[in-house]
C-alpha angles and dihedrals in degrees: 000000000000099000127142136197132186119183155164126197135159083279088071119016138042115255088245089072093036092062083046096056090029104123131224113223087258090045082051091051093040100050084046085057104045091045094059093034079058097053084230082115143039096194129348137206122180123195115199118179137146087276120029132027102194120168106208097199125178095217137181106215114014104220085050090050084049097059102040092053095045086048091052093046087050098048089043101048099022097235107126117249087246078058096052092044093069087059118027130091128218126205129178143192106333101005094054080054099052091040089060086047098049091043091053095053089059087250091132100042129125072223109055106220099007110161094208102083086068098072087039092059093040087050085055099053087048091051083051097050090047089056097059080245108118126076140176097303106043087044085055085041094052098046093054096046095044089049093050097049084050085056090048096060095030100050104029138057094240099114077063083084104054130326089222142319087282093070096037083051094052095037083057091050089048083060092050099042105005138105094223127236121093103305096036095167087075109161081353120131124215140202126203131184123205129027107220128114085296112044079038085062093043100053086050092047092054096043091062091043080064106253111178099214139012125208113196138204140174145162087244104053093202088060099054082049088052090044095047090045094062095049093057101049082056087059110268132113116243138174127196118226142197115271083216094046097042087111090063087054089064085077097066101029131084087196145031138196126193121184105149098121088212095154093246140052122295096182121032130172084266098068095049108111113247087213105068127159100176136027121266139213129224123201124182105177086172140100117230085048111253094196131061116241089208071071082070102061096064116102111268095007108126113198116201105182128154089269092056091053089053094050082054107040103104112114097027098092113104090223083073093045112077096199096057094029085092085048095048093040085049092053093047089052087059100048090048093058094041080056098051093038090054096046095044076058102049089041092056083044084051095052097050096077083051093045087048095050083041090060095037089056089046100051090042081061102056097037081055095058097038092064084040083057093042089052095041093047098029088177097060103102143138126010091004085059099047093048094047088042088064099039087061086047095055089050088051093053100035084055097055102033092089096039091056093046089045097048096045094052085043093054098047091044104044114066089174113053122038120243099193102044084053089057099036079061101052098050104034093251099153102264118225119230096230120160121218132239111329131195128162144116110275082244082077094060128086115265092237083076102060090043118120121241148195106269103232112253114251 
């Protein structure tokens, strides 16, 4: 399987070049393009979220791939290719598969187990879709991943460590302004910013902490009123806001939430109100950021960002946590068999185009010797041809009838040695060089590839 992927995440990078190499939804279009347009991919995907930036790419030649990916993500965030190499990751073949699969499961998250990176990475493939960028494989990719993320949660104990950054966020500003308990926003307001998936999870998260009363704002009026509505109809007061007028909103509120991913910031030290009474909490849960830090140096200002969350995430893990470590080694049991079933299955897809040149060659043959036989015995016509045509027909068949079941069950069931390319060998069916699973940091990788180059003229 000839996917590759190249990534960054908070694993790997500091916020700071995460915001740089973050993608708007026409970057997103535009890198898929060009890298098609370049031949360095098949099919793309890119998944761009707070925490992660990963490029999914069908490719022909991986060092090729490689370099044509690194080059998009340079011209479109302005870091030079030798930058990005200290901090992205490369998988391939098998290893890009079982990294979606573990991502989806909520395995690599700052969370671990959060469920909203789900909807991010189907969002993504519809994107995608939408695009004209995804093909057969990362469709295959992307419904075994998704599924498997889907067993994880249903079948495991894992939500059990966080439902999504949002919570872990607001559990962290609960520390910070709270009364504890389990609705520790008791007589607090809030404010929140945005009313996407995020802000929309934030408001109903709230909501349930006990705040008191939500003030809401977003670039779309009608959608701070939606948003404000429902939150009402759940039981908590809400008030829509102008976008223009949410700094007006800081005065009443002892905490404040902005998710609106607009590219620039939505609170700075200037809106904070002089006359404070109270302290007040500050939660961006965007990239790029949408508050200041300079916020964050006036007197009783708290700032919670996704730097800050990374700063604090020791202890968080479930693999420190003996209660949920069952829960964390079961789901990667079943990510592990969701890998292995969907590359048995890719591998069985692989070796069809081989079985049927195998056949092809066979039959040319005989087809070959048949018209040797009819020049060599001119005499032979009629009813005698036709029945020694079939009977040739029927060896051929019988002959390759165990060899096509045996190297379809060796092929789905070997993940080490391929099938194909043996017999590819053997009967002089133009092998592929094709490398195996690949998974190391970009800094493992030859310079060359990480080089910048001329983009060919159209």
């Amino acid at each position: 399987m000839n996917v590759l992927l190249v990534g960054m995440s908070y694993k790997t990078a500091p916020v700071t070049l995460l915001e740089d190499v973050s993608l708007t939804e026409d970057e997103v279009r535009l890198v898929s393009e060009r890298l098609k347009e370049s031949g360095a991919a098949a099919e793309a995907m890119i998944v761009s979220t707070c925490n992660r930036m990963e490029v999914y790419a069908v490719v022909n030649g991986f060092h090729r791939g490689v370099q044509g990916t690194v080059q998009e993500l340079s011209e479109v965030s302005g870091l030079s290719p030798e930058t990005l190499r200290d901090y992205l990751y490369v998988r391939y073949g098998d290893e890009a598969a079982r990294h979606l699969m573990t991502v989806c499961a909520g395995l690599d998250s700052m969370v671990v187990g959060e469920q909203q990176i789900i909807g991010q990475i189907r969002q993504a493939y519809q994107a995608a879709d939408g695009n004209g960028s995804v093909g057969r494989t990362l469709h295959s990719l992307l419904q075994a991943a998704l599924r498997a993320g889907k067993r994880v949660h249903a079948e495991t104990a894992i939500d059990e460590a966080g439902a999504s950054m949002v919570s872990y966020a607001l559990g962290e500003a609960a520390s910070l302004t709270g009364d504890g308990g389990e609705r520790p926003f008791r007589g607090r307001n809030a404010l929140v910013l945005g009313a996407g998936a995020m802000a929309s999870l934030a408001a109903s998260h709230l909501g349930k902490m006990g705040v008191e009363r939500l003030y809401i704002a977003n670039r779309t009026r009608e959608r701070a009123d939606r948003l404000a509505e429902h939150s009402r109809q759940a039981g908590v007061p809400a008030t829509a806001v102008d976008f223009e007028r949410r700094h007006e909103a800081l005065g009443p509120v002892d905490l404040a939430v902005s998710a609106t991913g607009a590219g620039r910031y939505t609170i700075t030290a200037g809106d904070i109100p002089a006359a404070r009474s109270r302290d007040l909490t500050l939660v961006d849960l965007s990239l790029p950021r949408d508050i200041d830090e300079a916020a964050a140096r006036i007197r009783g200002v708290h700032l919670i960002n996704i730097e800050w969350l990374r700063r604090n995430e020791d202890g968080r893990d479930l693999e420190k946590r003996p209660a949920s470590g069952e829960a964390r080694r079961l789901a990667e049991q079943i990510v592990e068999g969701q890998v292995q079933e969907f590359l048995a299955s890719q591998r069985v897809r692989a070796i069809g185009p081989t079985v049927a040149a195998l056949r092809s060659k066979a039959a040319e043959i005989s087809r070959g010797e048949l018209e040797r036989l009819q020049r060599r015995a001119p005499g032979l016509e009629g009813d005698e041809l036709s029945e020694v045509t079939r009977t040739v027909q029927r060896v051929v068949d019988k002959l390759l009838h165990e060899p096509t079941v045996r190297i379809k069950q060796l092929a789905a069931e070997s993940g080490s040695v391929s099938y194909d390319t043996a017999i590819q060998d053997l009967f002089g069916l133009a092998p592929e060089d094709a490398p195996g699973g690949v998974a190391v940091s970009a800094s493992e990788l030859p310079a060359s590839d990480f080089q910048a180059r001329e983009r060919s003229a159209k």
